[in-house]
N, CA, C and O atoms as a Tripos MOL2 file, in Angstrom:
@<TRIPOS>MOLECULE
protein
  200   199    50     0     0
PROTEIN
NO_CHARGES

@<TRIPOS>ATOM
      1 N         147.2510  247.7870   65.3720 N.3       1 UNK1
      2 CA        147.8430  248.0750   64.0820 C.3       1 UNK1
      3 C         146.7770  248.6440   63.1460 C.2       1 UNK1
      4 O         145.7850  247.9630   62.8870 O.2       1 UNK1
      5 N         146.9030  249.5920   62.7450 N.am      2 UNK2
      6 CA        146.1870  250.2000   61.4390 C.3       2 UNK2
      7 C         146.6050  249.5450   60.4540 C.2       2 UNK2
      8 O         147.7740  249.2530   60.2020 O.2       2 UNK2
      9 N         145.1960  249.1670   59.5720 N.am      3 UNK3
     10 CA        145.1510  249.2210   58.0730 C.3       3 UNK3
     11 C         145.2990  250.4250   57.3850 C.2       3 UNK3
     12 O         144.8240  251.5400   57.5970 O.2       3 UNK3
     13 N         146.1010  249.9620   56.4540 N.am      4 UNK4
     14 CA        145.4270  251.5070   55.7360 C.3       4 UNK4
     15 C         145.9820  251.1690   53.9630 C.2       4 UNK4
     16 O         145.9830  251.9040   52.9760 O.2       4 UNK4
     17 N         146.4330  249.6700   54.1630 N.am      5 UNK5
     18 CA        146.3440  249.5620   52.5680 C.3       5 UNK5
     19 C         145.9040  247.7400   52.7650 C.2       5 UNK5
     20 O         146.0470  247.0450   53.7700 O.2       5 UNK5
     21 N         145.3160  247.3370   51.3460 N.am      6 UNK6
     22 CA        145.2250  245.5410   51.6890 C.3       6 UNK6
     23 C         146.5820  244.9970   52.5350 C.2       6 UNK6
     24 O         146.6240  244.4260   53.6240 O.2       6 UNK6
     25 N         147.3880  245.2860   51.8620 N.am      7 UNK7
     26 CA        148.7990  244.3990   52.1710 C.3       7 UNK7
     27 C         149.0420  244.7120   53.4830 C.2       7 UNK7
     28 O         150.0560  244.2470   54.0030 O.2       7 UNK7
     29 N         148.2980  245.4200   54.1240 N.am      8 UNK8
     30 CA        148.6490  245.4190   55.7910 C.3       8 UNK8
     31 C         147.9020  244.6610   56.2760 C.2       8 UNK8
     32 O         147.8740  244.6800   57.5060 O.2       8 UNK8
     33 N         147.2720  243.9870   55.7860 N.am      9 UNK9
     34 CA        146.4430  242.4260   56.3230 C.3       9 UNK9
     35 C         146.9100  241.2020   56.5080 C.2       9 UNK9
     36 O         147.1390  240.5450   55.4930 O.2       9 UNK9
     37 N         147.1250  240.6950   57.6130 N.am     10 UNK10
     38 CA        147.7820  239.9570   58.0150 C.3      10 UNK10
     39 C         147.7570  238.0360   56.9220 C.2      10 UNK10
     40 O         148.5770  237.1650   56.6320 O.2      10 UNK10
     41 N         146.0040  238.3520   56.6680 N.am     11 UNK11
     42 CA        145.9420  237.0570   55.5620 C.3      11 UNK11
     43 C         146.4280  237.0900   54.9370 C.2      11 UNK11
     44 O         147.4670  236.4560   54.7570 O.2      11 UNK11
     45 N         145.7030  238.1980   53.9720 N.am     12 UNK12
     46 CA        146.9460  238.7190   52.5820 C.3      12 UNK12
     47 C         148.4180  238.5680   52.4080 C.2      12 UNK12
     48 O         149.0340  238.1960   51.4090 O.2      12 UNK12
     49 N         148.8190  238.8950   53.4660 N.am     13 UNK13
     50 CA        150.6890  238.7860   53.4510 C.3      13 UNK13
     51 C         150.6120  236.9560   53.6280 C.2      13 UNK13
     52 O         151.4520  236.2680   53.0470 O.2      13 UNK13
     53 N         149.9940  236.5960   54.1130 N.am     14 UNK14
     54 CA        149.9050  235.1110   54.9770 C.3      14 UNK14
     55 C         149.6210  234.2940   52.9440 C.2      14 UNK14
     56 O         150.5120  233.6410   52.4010 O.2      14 UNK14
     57 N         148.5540  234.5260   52.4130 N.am     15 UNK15
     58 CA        147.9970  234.0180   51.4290 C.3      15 UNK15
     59 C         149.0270  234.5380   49.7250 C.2      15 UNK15
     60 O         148.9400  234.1250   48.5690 O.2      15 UNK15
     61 N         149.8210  235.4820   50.3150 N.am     16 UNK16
     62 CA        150.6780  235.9450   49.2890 C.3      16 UNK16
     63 C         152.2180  234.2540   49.7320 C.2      16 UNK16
     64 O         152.9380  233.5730   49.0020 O.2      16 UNK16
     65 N         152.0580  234.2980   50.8130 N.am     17 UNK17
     66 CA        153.4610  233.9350   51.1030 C.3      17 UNK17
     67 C         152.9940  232.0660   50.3010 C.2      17 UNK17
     68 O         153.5930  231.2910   49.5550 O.2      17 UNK17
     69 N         152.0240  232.0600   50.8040 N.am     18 UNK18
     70 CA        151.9180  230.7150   50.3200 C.3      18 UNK18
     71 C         151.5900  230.6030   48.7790 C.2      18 UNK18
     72 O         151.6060  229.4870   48.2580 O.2      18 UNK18
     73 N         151.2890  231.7410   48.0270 N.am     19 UNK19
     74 CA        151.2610  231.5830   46.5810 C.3      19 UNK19
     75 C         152.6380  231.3010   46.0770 C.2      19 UNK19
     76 O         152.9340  230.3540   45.3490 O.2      19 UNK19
     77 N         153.5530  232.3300   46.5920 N.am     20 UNK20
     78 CA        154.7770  231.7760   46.4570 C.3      20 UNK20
     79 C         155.7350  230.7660   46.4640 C.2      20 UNK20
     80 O         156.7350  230.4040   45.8430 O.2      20 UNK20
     81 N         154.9620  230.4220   47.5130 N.am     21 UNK21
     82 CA        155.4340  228.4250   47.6420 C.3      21 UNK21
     83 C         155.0760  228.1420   46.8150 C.2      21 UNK21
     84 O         155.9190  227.7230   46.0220 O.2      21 UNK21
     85 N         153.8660  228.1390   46.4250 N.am     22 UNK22
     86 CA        153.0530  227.2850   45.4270 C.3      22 UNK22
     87 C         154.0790  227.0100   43.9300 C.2      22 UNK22
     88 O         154.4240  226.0170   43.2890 O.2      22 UNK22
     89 N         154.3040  228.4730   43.8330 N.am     23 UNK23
     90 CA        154.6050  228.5860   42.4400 C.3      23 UNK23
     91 C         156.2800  227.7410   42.3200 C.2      23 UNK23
     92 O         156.6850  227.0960   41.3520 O.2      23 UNK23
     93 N         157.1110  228.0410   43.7910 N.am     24 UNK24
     94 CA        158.2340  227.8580   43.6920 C.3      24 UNK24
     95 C         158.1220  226.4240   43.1480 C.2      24 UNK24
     96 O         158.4190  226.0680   42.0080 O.2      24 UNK24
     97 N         157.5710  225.5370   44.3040 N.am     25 UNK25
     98 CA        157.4310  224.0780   43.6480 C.3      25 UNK25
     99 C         156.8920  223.6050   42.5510 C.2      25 UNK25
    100 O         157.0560  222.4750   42.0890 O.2      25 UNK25
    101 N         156.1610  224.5750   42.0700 N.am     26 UNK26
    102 CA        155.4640  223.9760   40.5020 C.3      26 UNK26
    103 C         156.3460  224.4160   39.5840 C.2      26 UNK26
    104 O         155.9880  224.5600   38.4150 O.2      26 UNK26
    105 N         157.5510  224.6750   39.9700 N.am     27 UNK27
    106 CA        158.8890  224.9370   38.9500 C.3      27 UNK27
    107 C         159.7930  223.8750   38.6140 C.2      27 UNK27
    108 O         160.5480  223.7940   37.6450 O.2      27 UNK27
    109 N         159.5710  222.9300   39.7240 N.am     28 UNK28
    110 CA        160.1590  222.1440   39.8200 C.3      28 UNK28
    111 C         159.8150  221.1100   38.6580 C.2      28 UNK28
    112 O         158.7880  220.9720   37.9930 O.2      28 UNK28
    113 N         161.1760  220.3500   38.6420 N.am     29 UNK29
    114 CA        161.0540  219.3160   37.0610 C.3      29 UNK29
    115 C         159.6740  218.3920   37.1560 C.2      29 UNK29
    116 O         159.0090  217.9100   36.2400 O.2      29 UNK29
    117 N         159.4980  218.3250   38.5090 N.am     30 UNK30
    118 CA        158.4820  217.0630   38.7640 C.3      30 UNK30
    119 C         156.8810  217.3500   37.9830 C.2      30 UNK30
    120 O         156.0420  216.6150   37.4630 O.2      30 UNK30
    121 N         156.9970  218.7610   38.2180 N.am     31 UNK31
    122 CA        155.6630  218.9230   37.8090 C.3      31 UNK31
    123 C         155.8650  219.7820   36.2010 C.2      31 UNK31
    124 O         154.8610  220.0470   35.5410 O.2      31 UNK31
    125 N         157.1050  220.1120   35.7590 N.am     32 UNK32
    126 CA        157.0300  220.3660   33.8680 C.3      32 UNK32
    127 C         156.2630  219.3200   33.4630 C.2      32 UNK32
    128 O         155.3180  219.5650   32.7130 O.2      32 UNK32
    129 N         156.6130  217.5020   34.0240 N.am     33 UNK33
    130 CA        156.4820  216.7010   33.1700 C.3      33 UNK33
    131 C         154.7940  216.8670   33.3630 C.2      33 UNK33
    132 O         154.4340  216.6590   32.2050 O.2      33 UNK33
    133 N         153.5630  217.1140   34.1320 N.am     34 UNK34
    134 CA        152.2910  217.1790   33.9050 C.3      34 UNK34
    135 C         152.0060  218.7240   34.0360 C.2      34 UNK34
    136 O         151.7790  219.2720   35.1140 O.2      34 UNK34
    137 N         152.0460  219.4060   32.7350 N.am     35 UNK35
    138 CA        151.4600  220.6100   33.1660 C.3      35 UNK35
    139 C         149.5620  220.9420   33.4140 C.2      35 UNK35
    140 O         148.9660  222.0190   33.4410 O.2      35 UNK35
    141 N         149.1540  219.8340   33.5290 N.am     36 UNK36
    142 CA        147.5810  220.1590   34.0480 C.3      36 UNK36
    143 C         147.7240  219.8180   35.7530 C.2      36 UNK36
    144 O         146.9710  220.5530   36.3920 O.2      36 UNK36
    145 N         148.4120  218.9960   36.5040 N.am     37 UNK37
    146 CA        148.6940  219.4530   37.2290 C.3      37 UNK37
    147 C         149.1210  220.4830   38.2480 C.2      37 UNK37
    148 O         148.6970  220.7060   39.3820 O.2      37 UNK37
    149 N         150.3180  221.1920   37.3540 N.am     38 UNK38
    150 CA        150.9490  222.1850   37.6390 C.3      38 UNK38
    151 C         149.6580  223.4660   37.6770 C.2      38 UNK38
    152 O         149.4400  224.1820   38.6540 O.2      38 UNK38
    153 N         148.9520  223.5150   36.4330 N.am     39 UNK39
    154 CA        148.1810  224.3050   36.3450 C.3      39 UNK39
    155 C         147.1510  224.4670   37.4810 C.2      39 UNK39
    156 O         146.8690  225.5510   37.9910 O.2      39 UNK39
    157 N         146.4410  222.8820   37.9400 N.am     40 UNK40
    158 CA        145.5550  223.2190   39.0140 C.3      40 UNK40
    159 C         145.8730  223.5870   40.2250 C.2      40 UNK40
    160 O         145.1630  223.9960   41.1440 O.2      40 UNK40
    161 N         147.4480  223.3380   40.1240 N.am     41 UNK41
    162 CA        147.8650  223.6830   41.7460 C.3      41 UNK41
    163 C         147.9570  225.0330   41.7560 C.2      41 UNK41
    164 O         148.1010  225.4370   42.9100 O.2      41 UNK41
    165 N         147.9400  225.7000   41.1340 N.am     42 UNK42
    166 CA        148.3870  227.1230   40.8510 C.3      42 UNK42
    167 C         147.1440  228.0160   40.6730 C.2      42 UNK42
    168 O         147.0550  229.1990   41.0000 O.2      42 UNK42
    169 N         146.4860  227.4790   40.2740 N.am     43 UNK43
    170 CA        144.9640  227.9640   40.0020 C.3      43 UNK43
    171 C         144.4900  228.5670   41.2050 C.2      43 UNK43
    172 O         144.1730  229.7550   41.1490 O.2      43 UNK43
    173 N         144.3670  227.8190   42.5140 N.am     44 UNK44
    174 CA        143.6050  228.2340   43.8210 C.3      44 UNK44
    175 C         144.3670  229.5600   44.2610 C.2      44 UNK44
    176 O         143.7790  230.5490   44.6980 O.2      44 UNK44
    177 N         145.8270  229.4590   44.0840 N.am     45 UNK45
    178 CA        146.6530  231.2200   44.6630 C.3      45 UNK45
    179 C         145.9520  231.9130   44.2820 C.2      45 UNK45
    180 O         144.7430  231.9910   44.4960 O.2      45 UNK45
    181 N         146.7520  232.6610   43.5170 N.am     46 UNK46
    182 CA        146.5420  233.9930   43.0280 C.3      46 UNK46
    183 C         146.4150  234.1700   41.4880 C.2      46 UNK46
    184 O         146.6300  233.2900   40.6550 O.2      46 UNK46
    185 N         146.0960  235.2320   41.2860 N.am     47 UNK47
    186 CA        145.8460  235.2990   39.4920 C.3      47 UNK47
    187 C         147.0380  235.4860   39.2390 C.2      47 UNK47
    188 O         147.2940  234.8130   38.2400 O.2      47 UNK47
    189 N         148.1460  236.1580   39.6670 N.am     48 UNK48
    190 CA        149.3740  236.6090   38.8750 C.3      48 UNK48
    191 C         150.1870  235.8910   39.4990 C.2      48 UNK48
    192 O         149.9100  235.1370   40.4330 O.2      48 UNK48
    193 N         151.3590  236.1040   38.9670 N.am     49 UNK49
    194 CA        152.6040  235.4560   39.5590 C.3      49 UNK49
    195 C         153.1380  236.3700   40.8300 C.2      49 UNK49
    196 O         153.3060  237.5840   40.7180 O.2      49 UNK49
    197 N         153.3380  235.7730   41.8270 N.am     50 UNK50
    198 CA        154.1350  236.5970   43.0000 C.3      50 UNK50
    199 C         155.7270  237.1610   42.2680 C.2      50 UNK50
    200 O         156.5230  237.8100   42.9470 O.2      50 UNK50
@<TRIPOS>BOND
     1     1     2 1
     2     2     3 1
     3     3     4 2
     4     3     5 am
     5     5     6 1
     6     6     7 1
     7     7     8 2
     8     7     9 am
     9     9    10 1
    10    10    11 1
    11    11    12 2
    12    11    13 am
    13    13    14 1
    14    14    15 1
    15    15    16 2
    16    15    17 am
    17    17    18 1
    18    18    19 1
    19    19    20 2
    20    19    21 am
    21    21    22 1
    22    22    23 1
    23    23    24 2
    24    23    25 am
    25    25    26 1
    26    26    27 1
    27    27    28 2
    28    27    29 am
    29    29    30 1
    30    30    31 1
    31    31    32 2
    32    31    33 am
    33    33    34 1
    34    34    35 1
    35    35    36 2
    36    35    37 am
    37    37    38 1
    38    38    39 1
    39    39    40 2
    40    39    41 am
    41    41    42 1
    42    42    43 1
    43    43    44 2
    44    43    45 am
    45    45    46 1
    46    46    47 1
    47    47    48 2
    48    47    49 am
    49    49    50 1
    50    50    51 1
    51    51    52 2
    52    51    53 am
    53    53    54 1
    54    54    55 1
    55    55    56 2
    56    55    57 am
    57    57    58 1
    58    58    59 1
    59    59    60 2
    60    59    61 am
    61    61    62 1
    62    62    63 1
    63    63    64 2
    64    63    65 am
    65    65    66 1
    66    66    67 1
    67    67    68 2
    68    67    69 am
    69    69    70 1
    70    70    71 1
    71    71    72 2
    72    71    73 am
    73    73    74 1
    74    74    75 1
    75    75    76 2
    76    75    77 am
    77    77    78 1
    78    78    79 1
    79    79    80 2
    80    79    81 am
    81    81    82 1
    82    82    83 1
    83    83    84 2
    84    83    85 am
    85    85    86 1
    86    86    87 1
    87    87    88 2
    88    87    89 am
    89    89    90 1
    90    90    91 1
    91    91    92 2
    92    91    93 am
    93    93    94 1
    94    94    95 1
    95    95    96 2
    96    95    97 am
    97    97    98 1
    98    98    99 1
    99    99   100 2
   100    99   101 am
   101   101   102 1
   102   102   103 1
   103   103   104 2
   104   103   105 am
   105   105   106 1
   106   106   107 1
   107   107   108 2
   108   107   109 am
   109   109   110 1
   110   110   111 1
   111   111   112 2
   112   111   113 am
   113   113   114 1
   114   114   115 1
   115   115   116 2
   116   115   117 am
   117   117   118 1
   118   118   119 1
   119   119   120 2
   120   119   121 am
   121   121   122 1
   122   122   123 1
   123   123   124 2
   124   123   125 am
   125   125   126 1
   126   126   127 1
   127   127   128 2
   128   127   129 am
   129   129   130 1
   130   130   131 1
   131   131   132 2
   132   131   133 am
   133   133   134 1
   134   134   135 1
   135   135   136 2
   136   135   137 am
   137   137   138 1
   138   138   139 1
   139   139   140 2
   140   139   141 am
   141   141   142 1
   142   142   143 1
   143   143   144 2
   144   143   145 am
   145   145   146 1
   146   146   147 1
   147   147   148 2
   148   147   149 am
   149   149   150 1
   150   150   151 1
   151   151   152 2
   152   151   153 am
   153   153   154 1
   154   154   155 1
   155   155   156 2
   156   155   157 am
   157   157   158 1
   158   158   159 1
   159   159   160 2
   160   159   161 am
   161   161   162 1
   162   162   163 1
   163   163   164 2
   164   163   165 am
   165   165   166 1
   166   166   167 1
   167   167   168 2
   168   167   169 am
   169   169   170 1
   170   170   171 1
   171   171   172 2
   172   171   173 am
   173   173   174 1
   174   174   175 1
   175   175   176 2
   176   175   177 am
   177   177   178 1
   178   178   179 1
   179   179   180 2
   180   179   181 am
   181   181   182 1
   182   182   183 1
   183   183   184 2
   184   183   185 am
   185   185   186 1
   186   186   187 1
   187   187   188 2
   188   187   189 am
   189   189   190 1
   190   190   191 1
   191   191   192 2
   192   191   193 am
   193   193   194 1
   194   194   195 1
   195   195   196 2
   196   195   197 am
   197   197   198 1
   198   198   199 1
   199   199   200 2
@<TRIPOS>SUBSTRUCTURE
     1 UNK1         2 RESIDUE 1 A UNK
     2 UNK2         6 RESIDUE 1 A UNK
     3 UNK3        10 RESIDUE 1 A UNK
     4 UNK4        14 RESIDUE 1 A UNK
     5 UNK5        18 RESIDUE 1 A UNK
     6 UNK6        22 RESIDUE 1 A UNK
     7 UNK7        26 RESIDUE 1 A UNK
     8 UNK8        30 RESIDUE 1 A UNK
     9 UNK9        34 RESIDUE 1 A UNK
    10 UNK10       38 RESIDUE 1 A UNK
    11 UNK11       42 RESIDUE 1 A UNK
    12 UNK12       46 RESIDUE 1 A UNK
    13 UNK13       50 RESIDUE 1 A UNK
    14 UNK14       54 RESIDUE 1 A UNK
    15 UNK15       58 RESIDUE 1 A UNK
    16 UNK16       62 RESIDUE 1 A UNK
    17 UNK17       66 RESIDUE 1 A UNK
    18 UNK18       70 RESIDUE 1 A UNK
    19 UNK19       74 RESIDUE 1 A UNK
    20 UNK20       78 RESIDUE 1 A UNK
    21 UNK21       82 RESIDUE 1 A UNK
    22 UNK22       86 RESIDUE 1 A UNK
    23 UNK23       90 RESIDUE 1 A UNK
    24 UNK24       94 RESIDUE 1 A UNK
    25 UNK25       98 RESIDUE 1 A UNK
    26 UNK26      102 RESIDUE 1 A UNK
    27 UNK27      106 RESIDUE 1 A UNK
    28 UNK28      110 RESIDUE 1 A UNK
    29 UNK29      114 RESIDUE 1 A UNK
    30 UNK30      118 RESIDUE 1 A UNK
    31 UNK31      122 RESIDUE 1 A UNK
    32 UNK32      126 RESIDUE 1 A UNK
    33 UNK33      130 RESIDUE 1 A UNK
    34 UNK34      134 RESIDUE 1 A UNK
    35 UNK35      138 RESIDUE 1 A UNK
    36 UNK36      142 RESIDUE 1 A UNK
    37 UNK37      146 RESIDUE 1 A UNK
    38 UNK38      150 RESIDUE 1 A UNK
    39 UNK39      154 RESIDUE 1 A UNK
    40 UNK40      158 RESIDUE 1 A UNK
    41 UNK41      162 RESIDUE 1 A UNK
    42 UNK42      166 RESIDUE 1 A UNK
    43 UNK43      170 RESIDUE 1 A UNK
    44 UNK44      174 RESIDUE 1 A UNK
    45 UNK45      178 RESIDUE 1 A UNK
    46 UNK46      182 RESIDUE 1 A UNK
    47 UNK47      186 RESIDUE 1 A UNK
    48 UNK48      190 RESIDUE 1 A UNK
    49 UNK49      194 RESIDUE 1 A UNK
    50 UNK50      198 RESIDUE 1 A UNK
């Protein structure tokens, strides 16, 4: 398989998919109630929102 942009990297797609998790569950009510929580879990993804 050729690269020929980041997102054809198999981590990247791999490390995108799990930011997404990340974020899905830190939506959840459990974690509104501590948002420094929420915040550190979110911290290690990615800078932006998926």
């Amino acid at each position: 398989m050729k690269i020929e942009r980041f997102e054809d990297i198999e981590a990247w797609q791999l490390a995108r998919e799990l930011a997404r998790k990340v974020y899905r569950l830190t939506k959840k009510p459990e974690f509104a109630k501590d948002y420094g929580l929420m915040k550190r879990s979110r911290q290690p993804t990615v800078n932006r929102e998926p």
